[in-house]
Backbone as numpy.savetxt, mean C-alpha at the origin, in Angstrom:
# Nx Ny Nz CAx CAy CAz Cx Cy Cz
-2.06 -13.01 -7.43 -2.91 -11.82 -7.43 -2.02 -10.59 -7.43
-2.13 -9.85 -8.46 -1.01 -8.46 -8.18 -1.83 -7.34 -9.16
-0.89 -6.41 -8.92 -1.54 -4.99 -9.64 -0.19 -4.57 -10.95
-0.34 -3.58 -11.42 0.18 -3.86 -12.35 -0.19 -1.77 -13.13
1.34 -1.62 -13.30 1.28 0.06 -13.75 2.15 -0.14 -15.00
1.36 0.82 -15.81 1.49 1.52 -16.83 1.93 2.79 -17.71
1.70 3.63 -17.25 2.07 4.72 -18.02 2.67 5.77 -16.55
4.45 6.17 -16.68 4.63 6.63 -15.53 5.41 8.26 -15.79
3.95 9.29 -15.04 4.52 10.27 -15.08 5.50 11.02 -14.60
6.13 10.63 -13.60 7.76 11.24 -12.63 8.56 10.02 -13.10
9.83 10.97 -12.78 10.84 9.98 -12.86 11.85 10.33 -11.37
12.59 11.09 -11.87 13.39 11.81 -10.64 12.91 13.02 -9.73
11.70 12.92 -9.83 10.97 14.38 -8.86 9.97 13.45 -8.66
9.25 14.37 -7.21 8.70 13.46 -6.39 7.03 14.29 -6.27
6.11 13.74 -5.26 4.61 14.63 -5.28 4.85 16.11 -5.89
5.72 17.07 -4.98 5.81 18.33 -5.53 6.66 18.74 -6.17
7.02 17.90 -7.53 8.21 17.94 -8.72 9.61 18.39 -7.72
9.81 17.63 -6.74 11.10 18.24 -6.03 12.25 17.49 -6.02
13.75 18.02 -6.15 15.04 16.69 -6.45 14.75 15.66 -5.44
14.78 14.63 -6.17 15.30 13.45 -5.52 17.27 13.86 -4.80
17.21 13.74 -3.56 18.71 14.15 -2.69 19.45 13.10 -3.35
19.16 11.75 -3.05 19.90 11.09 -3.02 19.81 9.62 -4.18
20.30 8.81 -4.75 20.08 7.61 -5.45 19.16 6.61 -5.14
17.96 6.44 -5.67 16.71 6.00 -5.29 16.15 4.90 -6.66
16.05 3.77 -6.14 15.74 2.52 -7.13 13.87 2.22 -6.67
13.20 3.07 -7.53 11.78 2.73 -7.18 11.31 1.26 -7.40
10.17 0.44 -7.17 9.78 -0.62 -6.88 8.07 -0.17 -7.82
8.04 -1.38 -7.79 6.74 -1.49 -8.52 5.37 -2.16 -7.94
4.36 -1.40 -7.54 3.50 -2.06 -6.50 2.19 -2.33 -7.05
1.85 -3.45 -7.21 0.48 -3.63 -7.51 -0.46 -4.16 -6.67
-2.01 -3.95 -6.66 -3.21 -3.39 -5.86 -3.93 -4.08 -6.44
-4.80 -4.99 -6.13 -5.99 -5.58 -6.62 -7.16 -5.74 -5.39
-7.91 -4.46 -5.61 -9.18 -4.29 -4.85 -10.30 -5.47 -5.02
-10.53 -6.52 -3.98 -11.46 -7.87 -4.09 -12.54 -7.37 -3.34
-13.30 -7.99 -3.12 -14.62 -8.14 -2.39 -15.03 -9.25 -1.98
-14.97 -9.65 -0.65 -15.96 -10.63 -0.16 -17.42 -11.16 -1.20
-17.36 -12.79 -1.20 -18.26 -12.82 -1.98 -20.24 -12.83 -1.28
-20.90 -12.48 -2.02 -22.13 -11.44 -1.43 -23.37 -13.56 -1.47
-22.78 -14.36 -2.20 -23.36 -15.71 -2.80 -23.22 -16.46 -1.20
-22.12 -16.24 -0.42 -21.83 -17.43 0.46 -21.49 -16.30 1.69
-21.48 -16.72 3.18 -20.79 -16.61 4.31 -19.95 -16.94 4.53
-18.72 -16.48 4.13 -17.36 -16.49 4.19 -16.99 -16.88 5.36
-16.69 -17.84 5.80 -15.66 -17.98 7.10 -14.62 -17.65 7.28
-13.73 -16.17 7.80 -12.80 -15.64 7.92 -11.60 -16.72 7.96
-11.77 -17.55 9.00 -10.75 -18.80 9.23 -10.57 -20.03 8.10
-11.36 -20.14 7.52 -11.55 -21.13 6.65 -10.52 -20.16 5.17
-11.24 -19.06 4.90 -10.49 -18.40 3.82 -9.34 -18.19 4.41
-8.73 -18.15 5.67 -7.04 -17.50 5.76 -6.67 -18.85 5.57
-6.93 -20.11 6.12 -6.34 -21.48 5.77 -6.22 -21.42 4.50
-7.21 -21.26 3.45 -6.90 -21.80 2.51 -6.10 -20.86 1.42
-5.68 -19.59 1.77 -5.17 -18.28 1.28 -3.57 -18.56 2.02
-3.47 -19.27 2.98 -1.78 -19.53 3.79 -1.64 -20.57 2.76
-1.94 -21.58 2.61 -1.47 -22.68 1.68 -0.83 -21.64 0.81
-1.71 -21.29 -0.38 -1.28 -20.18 -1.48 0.03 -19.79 -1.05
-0.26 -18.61 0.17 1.08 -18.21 0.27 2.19 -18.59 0.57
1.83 -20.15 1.70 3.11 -21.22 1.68 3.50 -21.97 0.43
2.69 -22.29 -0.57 3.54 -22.63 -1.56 3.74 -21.84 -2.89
3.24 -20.71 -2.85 3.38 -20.15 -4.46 4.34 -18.91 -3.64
3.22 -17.44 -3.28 3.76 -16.51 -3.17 5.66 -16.44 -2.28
5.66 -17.35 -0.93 6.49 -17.19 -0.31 7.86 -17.46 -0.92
7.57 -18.32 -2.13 9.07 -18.99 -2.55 9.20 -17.92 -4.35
8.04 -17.46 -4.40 8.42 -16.71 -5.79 9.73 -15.56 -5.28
10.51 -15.64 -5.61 11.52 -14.66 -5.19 11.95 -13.60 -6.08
10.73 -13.12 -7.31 10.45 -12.09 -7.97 9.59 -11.20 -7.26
8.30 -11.43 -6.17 7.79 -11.00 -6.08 8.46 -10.49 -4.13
8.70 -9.32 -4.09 9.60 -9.07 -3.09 8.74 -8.42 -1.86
7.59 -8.12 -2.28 6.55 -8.48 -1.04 5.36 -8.41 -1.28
4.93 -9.00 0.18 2.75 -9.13 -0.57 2.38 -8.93 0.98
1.49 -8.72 0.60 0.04 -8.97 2.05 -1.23 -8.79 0.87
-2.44 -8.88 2.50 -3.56 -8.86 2.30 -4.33 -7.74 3.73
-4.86 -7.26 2.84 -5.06 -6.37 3.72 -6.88 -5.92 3.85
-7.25 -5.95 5.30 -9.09 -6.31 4.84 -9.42 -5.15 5.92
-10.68 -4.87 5.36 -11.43 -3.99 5.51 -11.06 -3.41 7.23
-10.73 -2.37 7.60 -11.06 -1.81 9.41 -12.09 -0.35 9.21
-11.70 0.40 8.44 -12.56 1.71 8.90 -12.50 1.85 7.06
-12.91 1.43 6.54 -14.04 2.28 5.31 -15.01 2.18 4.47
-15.23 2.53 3.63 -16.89 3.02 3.41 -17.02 1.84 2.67
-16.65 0.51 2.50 -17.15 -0.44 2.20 -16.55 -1.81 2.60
-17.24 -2.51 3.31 -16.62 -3.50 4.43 -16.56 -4.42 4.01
-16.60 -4.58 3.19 -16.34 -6.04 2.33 -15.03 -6.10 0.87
-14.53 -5.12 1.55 -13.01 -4.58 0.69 -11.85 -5.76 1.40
-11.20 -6.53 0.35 -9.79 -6.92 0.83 -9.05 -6.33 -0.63
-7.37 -6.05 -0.14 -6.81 -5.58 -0.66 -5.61 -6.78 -1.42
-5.05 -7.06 -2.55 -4.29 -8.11 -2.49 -2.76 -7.17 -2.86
-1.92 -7.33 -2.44 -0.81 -5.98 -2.73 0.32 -7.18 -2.96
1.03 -6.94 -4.30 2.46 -7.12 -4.57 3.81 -6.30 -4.71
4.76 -6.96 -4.68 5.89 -5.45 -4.92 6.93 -6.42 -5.75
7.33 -5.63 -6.47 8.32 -6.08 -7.39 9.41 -4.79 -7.71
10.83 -5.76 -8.05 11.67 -4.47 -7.87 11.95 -3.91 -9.79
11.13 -4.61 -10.43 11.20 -3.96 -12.05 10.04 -4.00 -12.57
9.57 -3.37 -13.88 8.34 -4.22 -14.42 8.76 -5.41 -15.35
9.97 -5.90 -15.18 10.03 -6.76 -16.21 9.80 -8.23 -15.00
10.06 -8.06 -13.89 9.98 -8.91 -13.15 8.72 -9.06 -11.95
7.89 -8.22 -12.55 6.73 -8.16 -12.56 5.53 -9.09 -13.71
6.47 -9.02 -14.87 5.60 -9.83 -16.08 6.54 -11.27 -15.73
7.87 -11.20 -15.16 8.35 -12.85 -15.18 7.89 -14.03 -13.80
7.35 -13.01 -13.39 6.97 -13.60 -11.91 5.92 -14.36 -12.16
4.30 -13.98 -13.20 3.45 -15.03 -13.61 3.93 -16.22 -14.22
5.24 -16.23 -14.57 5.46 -17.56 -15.13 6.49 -18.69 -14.09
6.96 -17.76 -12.86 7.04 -18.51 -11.80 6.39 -19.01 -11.20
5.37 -18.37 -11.01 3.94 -18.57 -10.32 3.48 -19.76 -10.91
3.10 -19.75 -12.22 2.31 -20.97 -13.15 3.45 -22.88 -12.76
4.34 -22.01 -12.13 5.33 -23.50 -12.35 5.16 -23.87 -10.65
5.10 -22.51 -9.75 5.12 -23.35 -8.81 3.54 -23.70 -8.46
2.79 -23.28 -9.10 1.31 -23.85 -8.61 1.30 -24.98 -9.40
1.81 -25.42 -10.16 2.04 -26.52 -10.40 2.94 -27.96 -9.90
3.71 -27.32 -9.24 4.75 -28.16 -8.15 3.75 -28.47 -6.87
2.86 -27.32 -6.37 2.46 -27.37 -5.14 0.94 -28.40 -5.36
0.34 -28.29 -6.44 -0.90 -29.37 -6.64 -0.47 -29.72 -7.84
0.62 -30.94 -8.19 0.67 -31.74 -9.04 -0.65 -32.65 -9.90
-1.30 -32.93 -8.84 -2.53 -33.93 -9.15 -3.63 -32.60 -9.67
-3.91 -32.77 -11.09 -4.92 -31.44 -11.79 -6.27 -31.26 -11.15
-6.74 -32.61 -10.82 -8.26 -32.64 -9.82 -8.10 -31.87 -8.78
-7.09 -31.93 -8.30 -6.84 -31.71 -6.72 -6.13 -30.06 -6.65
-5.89 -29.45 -7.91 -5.42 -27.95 -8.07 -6.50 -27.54 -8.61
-7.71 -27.96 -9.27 -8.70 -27.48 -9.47 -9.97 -26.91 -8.77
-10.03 -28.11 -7.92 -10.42 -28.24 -7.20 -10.30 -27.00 -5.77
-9.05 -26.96 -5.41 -8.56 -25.65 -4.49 -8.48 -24.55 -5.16
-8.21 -24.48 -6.43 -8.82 -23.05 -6.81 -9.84 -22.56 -7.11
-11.14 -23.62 -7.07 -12.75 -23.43 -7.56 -12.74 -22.54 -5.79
-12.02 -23.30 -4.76 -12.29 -23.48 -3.43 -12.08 -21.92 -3.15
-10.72 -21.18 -3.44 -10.32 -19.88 -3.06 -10.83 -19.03 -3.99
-11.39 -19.14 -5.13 -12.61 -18.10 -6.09 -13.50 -17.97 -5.35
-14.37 -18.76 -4.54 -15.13 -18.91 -4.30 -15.82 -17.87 -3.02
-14.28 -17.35 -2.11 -14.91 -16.43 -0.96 -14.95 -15.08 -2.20
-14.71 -15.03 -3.26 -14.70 -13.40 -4.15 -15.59 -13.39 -4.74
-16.21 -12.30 -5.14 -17.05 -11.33 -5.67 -16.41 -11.20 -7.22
-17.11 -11.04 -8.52 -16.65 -11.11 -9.69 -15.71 -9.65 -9.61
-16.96 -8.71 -8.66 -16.40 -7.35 -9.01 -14.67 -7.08 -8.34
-13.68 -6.59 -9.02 -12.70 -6.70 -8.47 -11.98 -5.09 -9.87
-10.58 -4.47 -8.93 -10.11 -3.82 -9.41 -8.75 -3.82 -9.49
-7.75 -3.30 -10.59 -6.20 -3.54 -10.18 -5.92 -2.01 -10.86
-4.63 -1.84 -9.29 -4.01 -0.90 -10.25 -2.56 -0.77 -10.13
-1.73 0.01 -10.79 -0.09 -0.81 -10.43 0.37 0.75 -10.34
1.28 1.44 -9.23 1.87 2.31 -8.72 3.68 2.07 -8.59
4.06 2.85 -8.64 5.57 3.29 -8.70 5.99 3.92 -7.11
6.99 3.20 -6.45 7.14 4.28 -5.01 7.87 5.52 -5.00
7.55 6.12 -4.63 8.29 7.51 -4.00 9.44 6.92 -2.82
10.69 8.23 -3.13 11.75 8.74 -2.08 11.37 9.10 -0.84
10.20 8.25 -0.25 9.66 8.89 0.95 9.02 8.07 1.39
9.62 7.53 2.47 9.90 5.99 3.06 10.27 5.94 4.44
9.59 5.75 5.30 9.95 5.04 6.64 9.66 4.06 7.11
10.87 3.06 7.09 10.45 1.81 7.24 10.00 1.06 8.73
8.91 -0.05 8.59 8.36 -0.43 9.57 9.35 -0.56 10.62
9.00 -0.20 12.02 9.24 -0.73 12.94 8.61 -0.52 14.44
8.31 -1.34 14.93 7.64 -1.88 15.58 7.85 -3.49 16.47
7.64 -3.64 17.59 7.69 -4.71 18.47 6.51 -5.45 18.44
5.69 -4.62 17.38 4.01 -5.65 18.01 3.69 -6.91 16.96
3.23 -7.68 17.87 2.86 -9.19 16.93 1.46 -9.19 16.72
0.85 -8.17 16.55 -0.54 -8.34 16.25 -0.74 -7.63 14.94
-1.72 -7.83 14.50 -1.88 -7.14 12.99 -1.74 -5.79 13.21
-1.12 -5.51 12.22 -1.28 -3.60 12.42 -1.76 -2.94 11.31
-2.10 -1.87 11.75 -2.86 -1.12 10.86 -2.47 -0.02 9.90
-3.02 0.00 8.88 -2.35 0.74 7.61 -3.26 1.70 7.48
-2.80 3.42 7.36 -3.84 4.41 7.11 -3.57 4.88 5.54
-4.34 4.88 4.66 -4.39 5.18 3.77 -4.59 6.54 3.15
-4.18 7.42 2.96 -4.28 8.69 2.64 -4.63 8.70 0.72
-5.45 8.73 0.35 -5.37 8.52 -1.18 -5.60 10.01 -1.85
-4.36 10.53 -2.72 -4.63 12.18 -2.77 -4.83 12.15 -4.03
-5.47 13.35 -4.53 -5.35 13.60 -5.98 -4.22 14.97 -5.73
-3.68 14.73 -6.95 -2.35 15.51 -7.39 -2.94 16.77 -8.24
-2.34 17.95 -7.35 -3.71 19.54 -8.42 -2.95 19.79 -9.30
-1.65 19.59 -9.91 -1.24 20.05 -11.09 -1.19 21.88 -10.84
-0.99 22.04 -9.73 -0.78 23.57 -9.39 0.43 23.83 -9.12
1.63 22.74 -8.78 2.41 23.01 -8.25 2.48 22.44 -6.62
3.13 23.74 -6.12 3.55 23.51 -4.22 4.91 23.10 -4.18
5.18 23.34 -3.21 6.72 22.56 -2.59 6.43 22.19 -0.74
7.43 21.69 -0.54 7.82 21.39 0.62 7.54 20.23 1.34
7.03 19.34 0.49 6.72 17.63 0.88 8.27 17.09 1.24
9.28 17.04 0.73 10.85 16.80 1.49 10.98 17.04 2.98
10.86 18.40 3.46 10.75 19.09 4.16 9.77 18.34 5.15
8.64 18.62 4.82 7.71 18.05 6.01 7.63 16.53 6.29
8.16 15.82 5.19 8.27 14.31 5.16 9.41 14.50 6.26
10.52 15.05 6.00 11.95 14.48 7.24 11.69 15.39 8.58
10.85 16.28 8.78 11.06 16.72 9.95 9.57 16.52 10.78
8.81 16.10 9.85 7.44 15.98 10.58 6.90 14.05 10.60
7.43 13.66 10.03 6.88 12.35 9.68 8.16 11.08 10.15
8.85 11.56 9.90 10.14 10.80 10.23 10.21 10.94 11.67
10.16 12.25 12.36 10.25 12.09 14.12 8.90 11.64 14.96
7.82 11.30 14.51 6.63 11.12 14.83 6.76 10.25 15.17
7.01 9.60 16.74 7.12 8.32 17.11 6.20 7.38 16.91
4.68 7.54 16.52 3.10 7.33 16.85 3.39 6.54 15.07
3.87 7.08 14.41 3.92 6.61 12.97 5.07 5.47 12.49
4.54 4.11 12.51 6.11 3.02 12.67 6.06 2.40 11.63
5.78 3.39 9.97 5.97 3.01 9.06 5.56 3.68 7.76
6.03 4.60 6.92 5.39 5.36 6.33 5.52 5.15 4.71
5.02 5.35 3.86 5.10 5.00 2.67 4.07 6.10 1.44
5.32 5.89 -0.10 4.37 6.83 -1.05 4.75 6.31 -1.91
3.75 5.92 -2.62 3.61 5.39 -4.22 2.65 6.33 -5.26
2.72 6.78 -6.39 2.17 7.56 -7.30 1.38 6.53 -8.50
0.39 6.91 -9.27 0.00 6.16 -9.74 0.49 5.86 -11.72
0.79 4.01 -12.19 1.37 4.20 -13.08 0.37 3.28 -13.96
-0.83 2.68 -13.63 -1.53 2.36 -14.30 -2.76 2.29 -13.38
-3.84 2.51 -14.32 -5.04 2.65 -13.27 -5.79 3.53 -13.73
-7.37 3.99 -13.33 -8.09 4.78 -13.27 -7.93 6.22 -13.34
-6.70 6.58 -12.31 -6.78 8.18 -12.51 -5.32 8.24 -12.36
-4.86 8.75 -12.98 -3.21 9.20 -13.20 -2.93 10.52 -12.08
-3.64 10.85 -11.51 -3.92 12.13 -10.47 -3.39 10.97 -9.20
-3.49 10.20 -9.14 -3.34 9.49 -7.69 -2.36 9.35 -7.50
-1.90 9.64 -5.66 -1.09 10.14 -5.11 -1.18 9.09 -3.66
-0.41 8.09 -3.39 -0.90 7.94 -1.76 -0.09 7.48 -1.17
-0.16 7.95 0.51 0.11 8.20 1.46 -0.18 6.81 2.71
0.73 6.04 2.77 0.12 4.99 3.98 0.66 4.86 5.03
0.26 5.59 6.12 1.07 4.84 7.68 0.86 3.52 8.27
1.51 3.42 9.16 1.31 2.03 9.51 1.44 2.36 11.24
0.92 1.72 11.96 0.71 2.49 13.56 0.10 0.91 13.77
0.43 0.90 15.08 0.42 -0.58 16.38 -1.58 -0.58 16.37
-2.15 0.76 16.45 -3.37 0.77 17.07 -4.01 1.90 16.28
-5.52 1.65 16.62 -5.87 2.90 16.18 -6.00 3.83 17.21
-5.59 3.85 18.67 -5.16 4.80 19.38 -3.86 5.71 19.03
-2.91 4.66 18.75 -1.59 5.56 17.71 -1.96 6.27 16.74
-3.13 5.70 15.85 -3.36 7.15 15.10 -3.96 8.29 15.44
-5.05 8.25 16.40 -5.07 9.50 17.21 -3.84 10.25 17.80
-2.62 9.75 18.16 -1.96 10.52 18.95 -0.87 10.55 18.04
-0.96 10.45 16.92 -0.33 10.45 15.72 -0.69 11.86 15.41
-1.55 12.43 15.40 -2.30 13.57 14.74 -1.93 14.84 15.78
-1.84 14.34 17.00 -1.88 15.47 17.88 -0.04 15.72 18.00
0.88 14.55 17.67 1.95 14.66 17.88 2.55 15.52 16.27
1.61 15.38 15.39 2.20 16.14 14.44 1.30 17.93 14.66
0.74 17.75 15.26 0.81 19.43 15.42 1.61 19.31 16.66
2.35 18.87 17.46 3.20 19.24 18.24 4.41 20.08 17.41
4.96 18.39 16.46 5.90 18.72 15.58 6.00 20.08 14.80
5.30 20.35 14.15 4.77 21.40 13.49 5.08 22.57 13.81
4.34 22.63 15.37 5.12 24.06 16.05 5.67 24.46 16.19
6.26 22.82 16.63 7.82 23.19 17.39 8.93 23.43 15.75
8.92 23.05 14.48 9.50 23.12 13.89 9.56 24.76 12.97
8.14 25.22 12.63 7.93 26.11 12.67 7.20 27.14 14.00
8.19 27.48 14.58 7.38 27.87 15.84 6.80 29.54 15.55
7.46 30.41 13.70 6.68 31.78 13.93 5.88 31.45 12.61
4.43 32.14 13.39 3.50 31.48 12.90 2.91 31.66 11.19
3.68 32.79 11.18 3.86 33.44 9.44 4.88 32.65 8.50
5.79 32.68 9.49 6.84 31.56 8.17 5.75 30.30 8.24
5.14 29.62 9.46 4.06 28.31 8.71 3.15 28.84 8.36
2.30 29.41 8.40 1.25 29.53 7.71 1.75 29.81 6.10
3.22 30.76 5.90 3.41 30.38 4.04 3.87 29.40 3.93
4.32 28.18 4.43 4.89 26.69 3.92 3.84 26.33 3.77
2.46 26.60 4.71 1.77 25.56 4.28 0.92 25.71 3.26
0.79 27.04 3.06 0.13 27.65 1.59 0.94 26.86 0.71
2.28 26.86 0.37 2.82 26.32 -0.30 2.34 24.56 -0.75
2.31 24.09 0.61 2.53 22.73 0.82 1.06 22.20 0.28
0.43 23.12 1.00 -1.54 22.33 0.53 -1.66 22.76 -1.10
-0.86 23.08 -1.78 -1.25 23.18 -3.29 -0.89 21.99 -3.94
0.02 21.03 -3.25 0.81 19.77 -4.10 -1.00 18.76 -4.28
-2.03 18.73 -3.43 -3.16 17.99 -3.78 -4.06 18.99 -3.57
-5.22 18.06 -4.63 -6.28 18.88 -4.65 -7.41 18.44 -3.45
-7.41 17.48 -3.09 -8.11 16.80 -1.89 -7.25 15.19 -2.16
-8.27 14.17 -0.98 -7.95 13.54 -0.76 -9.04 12.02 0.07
-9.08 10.94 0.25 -9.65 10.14 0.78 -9.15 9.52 1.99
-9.60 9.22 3.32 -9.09 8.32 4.44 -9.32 6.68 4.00
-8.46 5.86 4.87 -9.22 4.22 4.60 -8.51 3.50 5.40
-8.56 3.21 6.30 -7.84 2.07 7.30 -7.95 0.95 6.86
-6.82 0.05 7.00 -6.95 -1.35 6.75 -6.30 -2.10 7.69
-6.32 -3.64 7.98 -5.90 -4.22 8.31 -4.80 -5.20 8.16
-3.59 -5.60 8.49 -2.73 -7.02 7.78 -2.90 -8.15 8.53
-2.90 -9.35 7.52 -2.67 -10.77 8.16 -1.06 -11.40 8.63
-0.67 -10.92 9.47 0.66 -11.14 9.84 1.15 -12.39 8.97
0.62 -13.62 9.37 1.10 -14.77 8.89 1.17 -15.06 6.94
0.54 -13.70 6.32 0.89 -13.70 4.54 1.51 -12.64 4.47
2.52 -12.33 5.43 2.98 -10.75 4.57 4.55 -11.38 4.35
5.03 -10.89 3.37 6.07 -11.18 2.95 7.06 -9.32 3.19
């Protein structure tokens, strides 16, 4: 299951056309929006059993595909959303990875009854309706960390890009987002195939959804304290709120035991 981009508008400039500082090898992320199927009562436990197999024998050993999860519905406007996410470090190894895939789902159910059979089985919790789209990452990256063994939660920021300009996403990325203890994982991918070429997004990753409350209050701490006179922020942020034109919230969830 992966997503898959197409047509890519940045190369070396980032949300607000700004230098890339330093030598940066983007990754290729694809998104395939599923749905619980609406025909049957899905047994949460029954579908992660039979979705771990998958990932114990296909996804975990493809060593093109350099990471995955699944990520299901916590806070948005449609609760029967799972997310299927791949990452790959080219697009060429993005198109060679289906043909790893085809060999090891074939290693893992040799007997054709018996691979047919488990894949009638895992179609079966989905909904026909389904979406993919494939994104490029951004120079603006904080990587997970965290002590917690429980699923954690991913906030989704999904922006549209105003084509007005702005600056200062560098800036507020390293001094506001990077010291935010409340935030233990941050991430930006732009969009390279898909629906709207305007898309822009933004995902934290936080222990709780209490961390994201105090996520919010610790970045207007930050804020102050970084700009503490109130005219020099108020023009950064004139600056800064022109890079989108709005934007969407969406919490999700991960299955610890499929994330690669």
């Amino acid at each position: 299951m992966g997503l898959f981009v197409f047509s890519f508008m940045f190369t070396t400039v980032t949300f607000a056309q700004e230098e890339v500082k330093e030598e940066f090898k983007p990754v290729y992320i694809s998104v395939s929006k599923m749905h619980w199927s609406a025909d049957s009562d899905v047994d949460f436990s029954d579908w992660e059993k039979t979705e771990q197999e998958y990932f114990d024998k296909v996804t975990s050993k493809n060593d093109l595909i350099i990471g995955s999860g699944f990520y299901t519905h916590y806070f948005t406007p449609d609760n029967s959303e799972i997310l299927a996410v791949s990452v790959y470090k080219s697009w060429e190894d993005m198109e060679k990875a289906d043909e790893v895939t085809g060999k090891l789902i074939e290693a893992g159910w040799p007997d054709e009854d018996a691979r047919k059979a488990f894949f009638e089985k895992q179609n079966s919790y989905y909904a026909a309706k389904h979406s993919d789209e494939i994104y490029i990452s951004y120079n603006f990256t904080k990587a997970v960390n965290t002590d917690s063994t429980e699923p954690l939660l991913y906030y989704v920021r999904k922006n549209t890009a105003s084509g007005e300009g702005g600056n200062g996403y560098r800036e507020f990325f390293d001094n506001i987002i990077m010291k935010n203890k409340y935030i233990k994982g941050f991430f930006t991918h732009g969009h390279r195939y898909g629906a709207d070429a305007r898309d822009r997004m933004e995902v934290g990753v936080y222990d709780s959804l209490g961390d994201i409350e105090k996520a919010f209050d610790e970045t207007d701490r930050l804020v102050n304290a970084y700009w503490p006179d109130e005219e020099k922020r108020k023009a950064f942020f004139k600056e800064f709120n022109k890079i989108f034109s709005g934007h969407g919230d969406y919490i999700y969830t991960n299955v610890p035991s499929m994330s690669k």
